[in-house]
Structure formats: C-alpha cells, structure tokens
N, C-alpha and C positions, 0 to 999 in steps of 0.2 A: 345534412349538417351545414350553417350557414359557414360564411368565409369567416365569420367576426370568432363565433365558437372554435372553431379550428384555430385560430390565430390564437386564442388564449390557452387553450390545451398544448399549442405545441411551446407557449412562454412558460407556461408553467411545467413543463417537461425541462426545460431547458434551465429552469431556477432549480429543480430536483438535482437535474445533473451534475453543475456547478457545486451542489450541497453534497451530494457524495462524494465527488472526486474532493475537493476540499478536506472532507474527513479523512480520505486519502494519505493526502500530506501530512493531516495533523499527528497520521496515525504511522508516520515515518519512524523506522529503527532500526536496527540493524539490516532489515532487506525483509521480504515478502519472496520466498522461492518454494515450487512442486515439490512432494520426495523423491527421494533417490532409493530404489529398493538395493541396488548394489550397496549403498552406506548404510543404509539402516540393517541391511544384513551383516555387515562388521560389526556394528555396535552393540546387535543382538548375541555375538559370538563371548562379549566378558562375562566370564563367570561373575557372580555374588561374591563380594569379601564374605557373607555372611554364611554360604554353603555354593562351595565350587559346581553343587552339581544343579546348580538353578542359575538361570541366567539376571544380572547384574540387573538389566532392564526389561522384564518380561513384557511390556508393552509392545516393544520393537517385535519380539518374536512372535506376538500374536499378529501384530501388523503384517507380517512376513504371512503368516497361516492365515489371512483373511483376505491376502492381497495377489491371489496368483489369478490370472487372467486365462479365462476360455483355453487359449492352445496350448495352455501348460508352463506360459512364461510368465516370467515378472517382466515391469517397465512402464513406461509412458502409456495409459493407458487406448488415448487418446489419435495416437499417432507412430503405426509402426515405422521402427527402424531399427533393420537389425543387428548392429552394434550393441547398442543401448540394450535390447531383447539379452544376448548375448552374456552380455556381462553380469546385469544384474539378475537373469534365471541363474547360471552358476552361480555367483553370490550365494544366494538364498537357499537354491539346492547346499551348497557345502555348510549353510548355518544349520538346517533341517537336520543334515545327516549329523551334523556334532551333537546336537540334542535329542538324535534320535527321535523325532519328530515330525508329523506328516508324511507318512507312509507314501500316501498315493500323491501325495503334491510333489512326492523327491521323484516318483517314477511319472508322474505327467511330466515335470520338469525337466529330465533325464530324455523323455521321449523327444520334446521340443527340442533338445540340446541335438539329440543324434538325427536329426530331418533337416535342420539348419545348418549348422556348423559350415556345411560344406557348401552353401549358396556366398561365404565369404569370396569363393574365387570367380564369383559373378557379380559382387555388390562393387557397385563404381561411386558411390558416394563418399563423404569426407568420412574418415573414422573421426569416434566418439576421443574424446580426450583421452592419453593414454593405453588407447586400446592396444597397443601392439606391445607395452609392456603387464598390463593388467592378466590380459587374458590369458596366455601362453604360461603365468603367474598363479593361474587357479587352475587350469589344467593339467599341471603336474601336481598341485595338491589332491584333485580330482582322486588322479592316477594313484599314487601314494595309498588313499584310503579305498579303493577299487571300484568306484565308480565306472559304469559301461558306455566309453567315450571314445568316438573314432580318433585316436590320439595321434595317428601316422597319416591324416592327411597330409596333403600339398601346402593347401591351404596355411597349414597349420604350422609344418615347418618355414613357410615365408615369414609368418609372425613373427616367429621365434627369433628369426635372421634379422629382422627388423629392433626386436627387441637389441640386440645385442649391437645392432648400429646404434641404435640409440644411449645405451649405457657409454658407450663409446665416443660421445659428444661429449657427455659429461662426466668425466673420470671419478672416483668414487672419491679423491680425495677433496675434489672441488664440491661434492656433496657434502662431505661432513664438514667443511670448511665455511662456505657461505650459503648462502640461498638462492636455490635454484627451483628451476619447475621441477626437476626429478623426485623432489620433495614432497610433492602434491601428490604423487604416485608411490612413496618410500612401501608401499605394501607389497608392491611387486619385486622387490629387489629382495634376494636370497638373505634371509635372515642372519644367514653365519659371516654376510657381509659387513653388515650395519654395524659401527659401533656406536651404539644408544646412550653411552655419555656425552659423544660430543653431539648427537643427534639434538640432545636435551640442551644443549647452549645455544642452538637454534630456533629455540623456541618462540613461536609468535606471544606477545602481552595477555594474550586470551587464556592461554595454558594449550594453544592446539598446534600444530605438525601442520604449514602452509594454510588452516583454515578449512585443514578438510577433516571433517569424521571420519575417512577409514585410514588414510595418515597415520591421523591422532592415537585412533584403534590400536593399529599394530605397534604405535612406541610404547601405549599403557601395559599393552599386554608383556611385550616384553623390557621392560622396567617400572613397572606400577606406579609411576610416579603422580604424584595426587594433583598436579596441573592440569594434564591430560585426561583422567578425571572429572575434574570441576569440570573441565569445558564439553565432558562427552554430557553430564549430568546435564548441564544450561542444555546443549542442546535438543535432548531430551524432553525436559520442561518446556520450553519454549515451544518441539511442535506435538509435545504429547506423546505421539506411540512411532515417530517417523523421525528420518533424519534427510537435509538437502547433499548434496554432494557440497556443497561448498558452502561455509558460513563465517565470518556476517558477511554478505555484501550491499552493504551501504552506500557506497562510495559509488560504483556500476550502477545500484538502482536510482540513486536520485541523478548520475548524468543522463542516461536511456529518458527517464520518465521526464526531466526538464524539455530533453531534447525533440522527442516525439508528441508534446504537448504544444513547443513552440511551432514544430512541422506544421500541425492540424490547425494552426493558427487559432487558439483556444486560451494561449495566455494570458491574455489580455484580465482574464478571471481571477487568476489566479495568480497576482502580482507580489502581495506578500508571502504565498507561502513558497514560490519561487525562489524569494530573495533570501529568503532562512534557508533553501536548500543549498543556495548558490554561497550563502556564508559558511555553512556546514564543508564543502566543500575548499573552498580557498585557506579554512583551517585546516583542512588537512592534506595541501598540498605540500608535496614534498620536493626535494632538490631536483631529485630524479622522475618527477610525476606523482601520475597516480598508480595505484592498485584498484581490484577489483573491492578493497575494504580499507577502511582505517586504519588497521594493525597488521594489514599482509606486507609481505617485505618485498615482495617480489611486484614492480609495475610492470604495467603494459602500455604499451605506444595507443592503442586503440580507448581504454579509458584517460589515457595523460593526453590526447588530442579532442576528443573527445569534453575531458574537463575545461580546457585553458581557451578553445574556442568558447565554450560557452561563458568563463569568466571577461573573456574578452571583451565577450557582445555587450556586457552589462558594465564593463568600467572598471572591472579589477586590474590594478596594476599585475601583469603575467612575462614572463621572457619564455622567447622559442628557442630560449640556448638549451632548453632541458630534451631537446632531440636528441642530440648530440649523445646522449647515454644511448641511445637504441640502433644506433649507424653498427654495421657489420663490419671489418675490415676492408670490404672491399667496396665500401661506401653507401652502400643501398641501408634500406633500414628493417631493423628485424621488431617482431612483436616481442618476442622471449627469446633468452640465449638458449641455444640449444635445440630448436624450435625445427619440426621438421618438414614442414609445410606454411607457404605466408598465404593467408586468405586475403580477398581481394574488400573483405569490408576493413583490414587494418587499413591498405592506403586508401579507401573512402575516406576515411576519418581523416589521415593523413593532409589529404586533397581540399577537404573542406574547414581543416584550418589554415592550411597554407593560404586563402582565399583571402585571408583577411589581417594581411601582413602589414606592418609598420612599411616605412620608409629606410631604406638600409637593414633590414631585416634580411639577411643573404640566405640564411639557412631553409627560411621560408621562399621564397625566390626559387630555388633550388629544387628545394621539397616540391612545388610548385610541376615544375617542370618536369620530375622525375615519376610525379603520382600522373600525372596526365596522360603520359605516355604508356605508361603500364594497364591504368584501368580502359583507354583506348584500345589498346589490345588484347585486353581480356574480352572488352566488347564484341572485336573482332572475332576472336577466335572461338564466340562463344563459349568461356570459361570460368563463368561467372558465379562460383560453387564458393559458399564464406565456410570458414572451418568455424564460428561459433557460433551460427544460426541457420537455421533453413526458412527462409522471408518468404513472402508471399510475391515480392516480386522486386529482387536487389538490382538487377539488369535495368530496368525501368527509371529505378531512383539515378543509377550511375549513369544513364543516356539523358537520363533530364539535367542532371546536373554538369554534366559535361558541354548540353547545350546553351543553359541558361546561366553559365558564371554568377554569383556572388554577387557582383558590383551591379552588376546592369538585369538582375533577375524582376520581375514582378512581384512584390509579398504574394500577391490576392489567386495568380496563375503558379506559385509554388504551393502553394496549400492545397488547390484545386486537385494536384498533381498527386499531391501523397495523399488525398485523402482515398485516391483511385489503389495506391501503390501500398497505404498502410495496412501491417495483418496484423486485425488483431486477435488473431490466435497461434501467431509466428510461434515457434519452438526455437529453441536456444540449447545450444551443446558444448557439453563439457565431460566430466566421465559419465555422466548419464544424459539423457536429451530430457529439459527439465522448461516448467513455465518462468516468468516471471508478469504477477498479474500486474505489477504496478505499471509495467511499461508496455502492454499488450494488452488492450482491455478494453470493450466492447463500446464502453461507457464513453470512451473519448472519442472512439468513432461517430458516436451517435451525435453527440454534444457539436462535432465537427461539422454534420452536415445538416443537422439543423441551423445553426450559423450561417451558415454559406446559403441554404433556403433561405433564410429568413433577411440575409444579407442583398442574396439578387433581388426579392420580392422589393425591398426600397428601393433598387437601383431603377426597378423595372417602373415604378411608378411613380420615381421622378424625372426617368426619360418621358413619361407619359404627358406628365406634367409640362416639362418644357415645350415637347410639341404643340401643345395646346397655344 
C-alpha cells in the first residue's frame, strides 16, 4: 500500500470518527449508563395494579431470567468485582424467589452467594456505593424468607457495624427533613422506620427518591404514589427491559465527556456541540454547584469542580465561593455530607480547578495548597484507590499533573500523556459498577491518536524541510 493510499484511508477514518462522535452529542439526554441488575431487580419486584400476582414490568423480570452469568451471579458482565457481584446476585435471587421464578437461577445464585460472601474479609478494594447499608439490608430479608445464607459470618457482622455507624452520621430526622445521600439508599433502612409522607415532600421534579430506581421502588411500594410511578415507567421505556442505578445523569455525562474529549486534545471538532453542552450546563448551575443530574438535589464537590473549571476555560462568568457549601468543620472539604470515605479523584478535581484561579481568589489559593499536599501523599504512600471509578491509570494522571502545573503545562505533551493514561473501557462505581459509553469510548481514543499520527507526520516533514 503506497504512503499517499494510506494517508487517505486513515483521513477518511478520521472524517467517520468526527461523524460519529458528533452524533454523539447530538444525540445528548438525560445520560447514556450500563444496567444495574441490583435496580432492575427492585423494579421487577411491583406488582401489576392490574393482577398483584404478575409483575408491574415483566420485561425487567425476564431481563433478570436471561441475565445471570456463567457462576451463578448477576453484574457487570465484563469486569469482576465482588461488591457489585454481591449485591445485585441477591437482588435478583430475592426478585426470583418472590415470583417464584427460576428455580435453578435462585440455587446457582444461592451457590455463588455461599462461596463468596466470605472472600469480603479478604477484598481490599473500595466498596460499591452503599454497600454496607445495602447488603446487611437484604440479608436479613434473605433470612426472613429462609434462604440458605452464611448469615453469622465476621465478615458479615462488621457490615452490619458499619451500617449502623453510618445511619448514625445521619440521624433519621435529618432524613426525612432534607436531602441527603442516605436517600439514594432509603431501601436499606428498616421500613417501620421511614415515614413516606414526609419521604414524599422530598421528592425530586422527576417523580423519583434521589434519582435512583430502587429508592423510588421501595416508596412506590410502600405508598403507591403515582410519581414514583411515572418515573419507574420512563425508566422503563427509556431502557426497555433494564434499569441504571441511577438516572438521569445529564449533568456527570456532558462534564466527563467535555472533559475527556478536551484531554485527548480532539476538540477542536467538535466546537459547537461543546458549547451547547457547556450552555446546558451553566443553566443549570446552581448556588451550591452541581449534581450528578439536573433535578438531583444533592451536589458533589467532584461534578461542581469539575463543572465551573470547565465553564471557566470557555468564559462563563463562575464564583469559587460555591466551595464553601462542601468545607467540613474542620476545614478540609467533603464530597457529600455524611460521606464515609474521601477518594482521591474528589481533590483531583479539586486541584485542577484551583489551578486556574482569578487574582484574590483566596479560597482557590487555599484549595490549591491543601489538594497538593494530600494527592502528594497519596502519591507517596501509594494510595491512590477513587471511590467512583476504577481508571486504567489515576496515579499516572495525578504525578503528570502534579509535575506539569496548569500555567506552564505543554497543550501538545498533556495530550500525549493521557492519550497513554486514558481507559477507555474505565468502570465507574456507585451501587453497582456501571459503564458510561459517552465518556469511555474507544472512538475517542482512536480519533486521538490518529491526530497526533497525523499531527507528528507534518511536524516531521517540515523539520525535513527546513533542513534542507
């Protein structure tokens, strides 16, 4: 194949690329996320208004019966990790056994449960969101209907201990009062706790319980209220026969996807539908930041740094006074209240806005100074584990970036960098370990280093040139 043929196949590859991801954007809405077999097995659990003894959504439950995995578990199918394993095999085993359903999928499922359970007091990885109230949560429902479950491990009672520190952060009254992350887990909290009227004043604009399906689940069920409803139905509709753990996320998907697009040095393509993203955005920033969605009530420090950096870069008027909602008492800064582990990709984010600070900006100054020292010694100590993703390589990004400050970085040597450092087939964790294609995705990798080929290939032949 001549050089001239090549050079055309790989522009015209590079014109396709551009034409997909494009459609991409265009094709922006509420979010693009994996299932959650844990959530779609709550939703498969409502009964029919129309006969209580058939399920509401029978798609979900066949999804469940078509969706169990070689060792008997549900989950990411792609990428063990046994949290996520965990949760949503029981999930689905306790959807199976209420419909009486899958015979040998409840006893594969059963088998996976009692072989595992107990490699919890060997797993040194981050747990799944909620895990330590989730699980300990189905396990006694387990037990209740007599499921054959090593219920007296060690293991099993730390959970439990754990669970109960955690309800303990946040007292039940500050639950039904405002919104908190305990909210996003209300399923695991003893039902004779809850009182569902004032749960229902809590209500996110969607009709859903923090934006989660099994949330939502457990208030329909018990107060039928037809919000809750509507929004299990959309979700429903929207993925057919599956549910995500968490929905809509809008607002997470177009920051991640601007963010990792501008990394790969590839925006340059893609300049208007960038700037509709970055408008979608600035509308819906709020006093306190961002959330992971337009209508969630609960921000995060890691989308609200996240957001405001990148409004920055492009000329949105932004204040970093909106930190100040996420400072702990004792001055450090938290992602969520009540939060019981801080991952080391919150003060990335942190770090990489403080970068780009106004002049008398103190809080940024500050922030500055305080993200530095912390992700330096996570460096150190190598401890470089995020609670909401497992990256292909975060230690890498956080030592580049540590080296190469902001002000005095290279564009053309930071591209270079992540295009080494970006995964794209990263997992991302929340109560279940879930994709997201718009922000991981193979397509941008490609598109990336065909650029950069095709970027050195001029460099190289007009150094050629000169020498001449």
């Amino acid at each position: 194949m001549s050089k001239i043929s090549s050079v055309v196949e790989q522009d015209a590859r590079i014109e396709t690329l551009i034409r997909e991801i494009k459609d991409m954007f265009l094709r922006l809405g509420d979010g693009e996320i994996s299932p959650s077999a844990y959530d779609t097995a709550w939703i498969a659990r409502i009964p029919s208004l129309n006969d209580p003894n058939k399920p509401q959504f029978p798609t979900t439950l066949q999804w469940i019966l078509k969706n169990q995995l070689k060792d008997g578990s549900w989950g990411e199918p792609s990428f063990f990790f046994l949290y996520d394993r965990l949760v949503c095999t029981l999930s689905c085993v306790l959807t199976l056994a209420l419909w009486k359903q899958g015979e040998e999928l409840i006893t594969n499922g059963l088998h996976f449960l009692q072989t595992h359970i107990e490699g919890l007091d060997k797993e040194k990885s981050i747990r799944t969101v909620g895990f330590e109230m989730i699980f300990p949560s189905m396990l006694n429902e387990a037990k209740i209907i007599g499921l054959n479950l090593p219920y007296d491990l060690p293991c099993i009672k730390h959970m439990i201990k754990l669970r109960e520190e955690k309800k303990s952060r946040i007292p039940m009254e500050v639950m039904h009062s405002v919104q908190t992350t305990l909210l996003h887990s209300l399923e695991a909290i003893e039902v004779e706790l809850v009182q569902w009227d004032r749960i229902l004043k809590l209500q996110s604009a969607n009709g859903s319980i923090s934006d989660s399906p099994s949330a939502t689940t457990i208030t329909y069920l018990n107060t039928h209220d037809s919000k809750c409803l509507e929004y299990l139905t959309y979700i429903v509709k929207r993925f057919e026969d599956h549910a995500p753990f968490l929905y809509p996320v809008d607002t997470y998907e177009r920051n991640w996807m601007i963010d990792t697009i501008q990394r790969l040095g590839i925006d340059h393509h893609f300049c208007k539908e960038i700037s509709n993203a970055l408008d979608f955005l600035y509308r819906n920033l709020r006093k306190d930041g961002f959330a992971w969605g337009r209508d969630a009530f609960v921000t995060d420090i890691d989308d609200t740094c996240m957001g405001l950096r990148l409004l920055r870069l492009h000329g949105y008027p932004i204040s970093p006074d909106v930190l100040e909602y996420f400072k702990d008492v004792d001055g450090t800064f938290l992602c969520y209240m009540g939060e019981t582990h801080r991952g080391v990709s919150d003060y990335f984010s942190l770090y990489r806005f403080s970068q780009i600070a106004f002049l008398g900006e103190k809080i940024l100054k500050q922030t500055k100074i305080f993200t530095e020292q912390h992700l330096i010694k996570s460096i150190k100590d190598n401890h470089v584990y995020d609670k909401w993703a497992i990256k292909k390589a975060l230690n890498k990004e956080i030592e580049w970036a540590l080296r190469n400050p902001w002000k005095t970085s290279l564009p053309m040597l930071d591209v270079k960098e992540y295009i080494r450092n970006y995964g794209d087939n990263d997992v991302w964790i929340g109560k279940t370990i879930y994709r997201m294609s718009n922000i991981n995705n193979s397509k941008y990798l490609e598109l990336a280093k065909l650029e950069c080929n095709k970027l050195q290939a001029i460099n190289t032949r007009e150094a050629k040139s000169i020498l001449l």
